[in-house]
Every structure is written in structure tokens, then in C-alpha cells.
N, C-alpha and C positions, 0 to 999 in steps of 0.2 A: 508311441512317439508323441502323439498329441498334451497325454497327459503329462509327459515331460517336459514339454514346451513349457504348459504353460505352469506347472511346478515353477522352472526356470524363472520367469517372466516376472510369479508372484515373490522369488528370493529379490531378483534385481529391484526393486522398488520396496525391499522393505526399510524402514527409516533405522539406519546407524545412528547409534550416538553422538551429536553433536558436538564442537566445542565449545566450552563456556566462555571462550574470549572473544567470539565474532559472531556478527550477525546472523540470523536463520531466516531460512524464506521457505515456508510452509506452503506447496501448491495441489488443492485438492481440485481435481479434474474430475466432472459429476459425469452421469449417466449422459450417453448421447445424444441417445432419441432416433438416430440414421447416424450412417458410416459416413455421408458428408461431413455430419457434425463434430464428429469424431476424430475425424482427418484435422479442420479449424483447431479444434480444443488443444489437441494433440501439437501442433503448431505454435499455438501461444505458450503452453507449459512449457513448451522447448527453448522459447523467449527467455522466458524468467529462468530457467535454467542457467544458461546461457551466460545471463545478467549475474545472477549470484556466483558465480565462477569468476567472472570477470570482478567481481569486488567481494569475492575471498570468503564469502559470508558461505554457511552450511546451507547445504538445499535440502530438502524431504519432499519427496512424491505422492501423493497419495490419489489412487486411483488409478494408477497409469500401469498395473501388472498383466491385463490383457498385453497378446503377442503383438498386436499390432503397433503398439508402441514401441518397440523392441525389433520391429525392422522384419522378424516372422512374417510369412504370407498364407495367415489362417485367419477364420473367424475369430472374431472376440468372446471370451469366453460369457454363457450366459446369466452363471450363476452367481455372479455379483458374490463371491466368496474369495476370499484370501488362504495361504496358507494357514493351518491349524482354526481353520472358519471362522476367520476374521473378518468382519464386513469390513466394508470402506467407513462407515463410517464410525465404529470402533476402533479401527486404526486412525485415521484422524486426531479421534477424541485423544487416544492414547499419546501421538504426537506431539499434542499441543500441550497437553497435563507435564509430556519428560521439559519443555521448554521456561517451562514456569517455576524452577528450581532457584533457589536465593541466588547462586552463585553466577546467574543467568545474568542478572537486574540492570546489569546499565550496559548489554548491546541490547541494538532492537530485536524485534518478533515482527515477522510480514506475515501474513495470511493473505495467500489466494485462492480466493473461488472459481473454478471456470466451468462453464458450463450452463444447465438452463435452471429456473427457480420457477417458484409457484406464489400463490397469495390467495387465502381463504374468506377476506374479510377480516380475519382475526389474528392468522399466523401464518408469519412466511417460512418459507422452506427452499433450501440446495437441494434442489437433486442428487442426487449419488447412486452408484448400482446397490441394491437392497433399500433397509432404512435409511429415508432424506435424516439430512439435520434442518433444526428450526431455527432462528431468531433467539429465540430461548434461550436452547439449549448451548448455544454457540456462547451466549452472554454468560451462561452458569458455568461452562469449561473456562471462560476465561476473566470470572471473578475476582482468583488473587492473583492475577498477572502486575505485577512491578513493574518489568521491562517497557521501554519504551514499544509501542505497540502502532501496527499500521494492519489495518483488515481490507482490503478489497474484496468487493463482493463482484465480479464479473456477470453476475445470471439475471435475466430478466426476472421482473418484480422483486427487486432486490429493493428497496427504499426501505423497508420496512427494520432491515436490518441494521441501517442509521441509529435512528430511534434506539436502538432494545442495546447497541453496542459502544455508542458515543458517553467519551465521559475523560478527565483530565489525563494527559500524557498521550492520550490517543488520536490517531487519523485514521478515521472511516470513510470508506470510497464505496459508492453504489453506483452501478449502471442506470439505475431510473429514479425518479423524483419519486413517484406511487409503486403501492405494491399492484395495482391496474395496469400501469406498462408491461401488457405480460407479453409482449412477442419477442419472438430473438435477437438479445442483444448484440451487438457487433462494437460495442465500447471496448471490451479485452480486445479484441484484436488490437486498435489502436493502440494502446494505454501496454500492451505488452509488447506493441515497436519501439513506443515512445520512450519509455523507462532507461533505456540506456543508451539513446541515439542522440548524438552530439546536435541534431536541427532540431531538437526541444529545449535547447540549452539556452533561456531567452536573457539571463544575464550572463553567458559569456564568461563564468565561475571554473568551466573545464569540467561541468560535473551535471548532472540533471536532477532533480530536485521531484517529490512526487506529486506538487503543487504543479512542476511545468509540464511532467506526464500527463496528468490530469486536463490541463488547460490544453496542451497540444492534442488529445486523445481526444475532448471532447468536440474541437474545432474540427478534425477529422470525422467524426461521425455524423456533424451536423452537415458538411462537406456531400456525404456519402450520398445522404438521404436528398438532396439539393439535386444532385447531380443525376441520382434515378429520377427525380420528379413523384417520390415518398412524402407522405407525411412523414414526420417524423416520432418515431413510436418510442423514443427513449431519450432522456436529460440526466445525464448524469448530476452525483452530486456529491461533495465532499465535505465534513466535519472535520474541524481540528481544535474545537473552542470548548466541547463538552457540555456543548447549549440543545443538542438531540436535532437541529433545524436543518445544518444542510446550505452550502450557496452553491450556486450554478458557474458555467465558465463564463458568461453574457456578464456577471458581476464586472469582470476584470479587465482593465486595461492594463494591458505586461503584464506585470505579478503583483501590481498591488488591486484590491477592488474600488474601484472607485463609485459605487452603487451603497449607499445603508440598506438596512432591512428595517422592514415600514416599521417593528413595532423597537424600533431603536438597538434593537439586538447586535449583539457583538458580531463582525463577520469577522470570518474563517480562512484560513489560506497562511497567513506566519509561522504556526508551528512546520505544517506541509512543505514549507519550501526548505526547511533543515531536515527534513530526511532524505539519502541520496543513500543507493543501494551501492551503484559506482564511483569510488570520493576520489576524485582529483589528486592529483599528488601531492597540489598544497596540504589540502586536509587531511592523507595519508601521512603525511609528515608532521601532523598536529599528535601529540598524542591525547588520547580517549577522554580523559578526564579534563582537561583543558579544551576539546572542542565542547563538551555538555555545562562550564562554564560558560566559554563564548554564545552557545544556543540559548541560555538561563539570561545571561545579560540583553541579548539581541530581545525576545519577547520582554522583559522587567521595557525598552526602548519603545518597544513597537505597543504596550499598554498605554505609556508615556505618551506617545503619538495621538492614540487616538483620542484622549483623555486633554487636550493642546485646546481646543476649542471654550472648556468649563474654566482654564485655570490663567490665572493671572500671566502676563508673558514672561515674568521676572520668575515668577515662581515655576513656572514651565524649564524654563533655562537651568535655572538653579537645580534643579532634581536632573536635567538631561546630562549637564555637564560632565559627576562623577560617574556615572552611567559610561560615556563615551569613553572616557580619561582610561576606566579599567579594559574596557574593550580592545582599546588598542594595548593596553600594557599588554593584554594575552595576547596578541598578534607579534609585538614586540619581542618578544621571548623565545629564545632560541628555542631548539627541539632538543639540543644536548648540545653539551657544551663545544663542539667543534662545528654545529649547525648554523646556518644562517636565520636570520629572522624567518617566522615564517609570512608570506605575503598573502594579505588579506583578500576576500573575494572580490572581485570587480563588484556586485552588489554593494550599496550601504546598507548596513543596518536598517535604519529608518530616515529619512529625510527630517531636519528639524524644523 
């Protein structure tokens, strides 16, 4: 009976084909460490779940074929094998290789990690039951990915994975600033309530954004730690610039940053605040290719922005104007010919 189970357990999580017209949210769920941790992990992946269902996007599991996921009241199986001896993290890999398909290329790909990680000095690594994955190896799986792409690393000494994974179209999210923050993260918790809960919603868009998960997840963990009277053993950090560096949520006041970075570097956070797992019905009623213009124009604004300081004010104006003019033309425009305009987000663009 046992082995049936968990036969069972290892069919329900294996990844169906996805479709190529919607979103995918990829959550690999690593090794425990203890049945506490397990129970947590098991909770957050339930989140994103959750989340992806609620805005229609494909989910894939990976790690989660032990019974105790599954509601069974058995031990968790120990041998870190899959149907047809699959590790976790061959299936992962395999996962994310079906998602990388031409026909994929313009919805996103989310990647979450949950669970605990490690740091050598040299190379970071996810835990997962059998072989971890590395830094690496995670960057070399997702080499020719196209697709707009968003990686959350949930595991301590996750920083490392910034670095090896940041680069253009991309948003990378790590639980800690070093791959030295090695204690247990508690940032996925937050960051997996935040995701589609209407009090992270800080412009009031009808939608959440992974820029205000982020800033609201991070404000709760520093919360946590404040409140035991902790150090605090973990800073999360997010890329969206494809600069490897990384800013903190201390950058930001609301959603823009109001902090530079010493050595003048571009900060982070504009592309992050356009991705939303759950889209609003405005933007539900935008169709696909017309909101990756409106995204394409919003950053060509928000480059414009930061760029206001070096350039003449006439000539600042002059490049903002047709900028703005076409923004709203796409706002302007019905969604089909019996549709109403659609109504743009309470957010502006950029402030000129």
C-alpha cells in the first residue's frame, strides 16, 4: 500500500505540458532538513499555487511528490527518486528546458526556489532531495531562454545566484545580499503571501507587482526579526537592470528608489514593478502584445527619467513628449471594437 501511495504522489506532480499562450510558474520545493520545514515549504508552494491559478498562468511542481503533500499521513519518502528514477533535480532541469520553446517567447517563465541553499566560497547551490542544483548550472539551463523571465531564489545563501543569473528581460530575487547569510530564510514566506495579496498593492493598480511583493516581503522580514529582538541574518535583493549588483527594499520610498548606488550604477525596480502574476482586469482586457508595448514605452520613459539631470530641459521634454503621446494612444484604444477604452493604472509611468 505504501508503495502505492507514493507511486501515486510521484504521478500527481509530474509536469503536464503547458500552454504556450500563458504564463508558467515553475516551483521547486528542496529538501527539508526536518518535517517542520517541510510543513513551511509545503505552505509557501501552496501560495504560488494558488497565485498561478488565480491568474490563469500553468503551474509545474517539482519536489513536492512525497505523500505529505498530497494530504497522505505517511513519512516522506527518503529516496529523493521520482517515477522512472527521476531525481528532482532532473526533473526540474527537464521542466524548464520544455518551457524554453520559440513558441513560448512573449509570456513570462517564473522560477521558484523554496527551501534551504548552501555557499562554498565558490558555488552556490538549492538543495533538493538527491543532486542540489548550482548557480551554474541553473544559468546554463537557462541560457536560450527568450521569454520574459523572473527567478526567485527563496533559500538562504541564495545572493550568489544574482550574479551567475541577472542579465536583460530578466528579474532575479534572492533571499540574502551574501552567499554567507546561510541561516534560514523566512523571506518566501512573506514574498509568497505578498504575491497576490491586495495590502501589497501600494499604487492601488488592482494588481501586485513583483517589485511591491518584494518591497512588502522584505519589510516583513525585517519586521520579524525586530520583533524576536534577532539580528537580522538575511537582506534580500532584487535585479532587474542586468547590472549583476542587486538593491535592497531600504533603497525605496513607495516604488520608486530614491537612494543611487555609490558607484553611479543604474538602480533596479522599473522593469519588476511590470510583472504581475495576477493582472487586474484592466490589464486582463489589454491584449498581450499591446501591454509589452505599453511595458517597452514605460522603461524607453523611465531611462528618460533618470537621464533628466545630464540633459538640456528642452531637450528632455522634447524626446518625453512623443514618449507619453504614444503611451496614452495605447491606453486609448479600445480592446475590440465594441470595448471601452481601456483605463490606465493609477501609477504614472514616470513623473517628468
Amino acid at each position: 500500500m505504501l508503495s502505492l501511495l507514493l507511486a501515486a504522489g510521484a504521478l500527481l506532480s509530474t509536469p503536464l505540458p503547458s500552454s504556450p499562450d500563458r504564463p508558467t510558474v515553475i516551483v521547486a520545493v528542496g529538501a527539508e532538513g526536518d518535517a517542520d520545514y517541510g510543513k513551511r515549504f509545503a505552505q509557501w508552494a501552496q501560495r504560488w499555487e494558488d497565485a498561478a491559478e488565480r491568474g490563469n498562468a500553468n503551474f509545474i511542481a517539482v519536489g513536492q511528490d512525497s505523500p505529505q503533500f498530497h494530504g497522505a499521513d505517511l513519512e516522506a519518502s527518503p529516496s529523493a527518486e521520482r517515477a522512472g528514477d527521476e531525481t528532482d533535480k532532473a526533473q526540474l532541469k527537464t521542466a524548464i528546458e520544455a518551457e524554453l520553446e520559440p513558441e513560448r517567447a512573449h509570456q513570462p517563465l517564473w522560477i521558484v526556489l523554496i527551501g534551504h541553499g548552501t555557499f562554498d566560497g565558490k558555488q552556490a547551490k538549492f538543495n533538493l532531495r538527491g543532486p542540489d542544483v548550482s548557480d551554474e548550472e541553473l544559468a546554463e539551463w537557462l541560457e536560450r531562454c527568450k521569454r520574459p523571465l523572473a527567478v526567485i531564489n527563496c533559500s538562504s545563501a541564495s545572493a550568489p545566484f544574482l550574479t551567475r543569473l541577472s542579465g536583460p528581460g530578466r528579474v532575479i530575487v534572492t533571499a540574502t545580499r551574501t552567499g554567507n547569510e546561510n541561516n534560514v530564510a523566512r523571506f518566501g514566506d512573506y514574498l509568497s503571501s505578498a504575491i497576490a495579496a491586495g495590502g501589497a498593492d501600494l499604487d492601488k493598480d488592482g494588481q501586485v507587482s513583483l517589485l511591491e511583493a518584494f518591497l512588502a516581503a522584505s519589510h516583513r522580514t525585517a519586521e520579524f526579526y525586530k520583533h524576536e529582538g534577532r539580528i537580522q541574518t538575511e537582506h534580500a535583493l532584487l535585479d532587474d537592470n542586468g547590472d549583476k549588483l542587486g538593491i535592497s527594499a531600504d533603497f525605496f520610498a513607495g516604488l520608486r528608489a530614491t537612494k543611487g548606488a555609490a558607484d553611479g550604477a543604474a538602480i533596479d525596480g522599473p522593469r519588476a514593478r511590470q510583472y504581475h502574476l495576477v493582472l487586474s482586469p484592466a490589464e486582463q482586457a489589454m491584449p498581450a502584445e499591446r501591454r509589452a508595448q505599453r511595458d517597452q514605452l514605460e522603461q524607453a520613459i523611465e531611462k528618460l527619467r533618470q537621464q533628466k539631470e545630464s540633459l538640456d530641459e528642452s531637450d528632455y521634454y522634447s524626446r518625453l513628449e512623443p514618449l507619453l503621446l504614444e503611451l496614452a494612444r495605447i491606453y486609448a484604444t479600445p480592446s475590440s471594437p465594441t470595448s471601452a477604452p481601456v483605463k490606465p493604472p493609477a501609477r504614472p509611468a514616470a513623473a517628468p
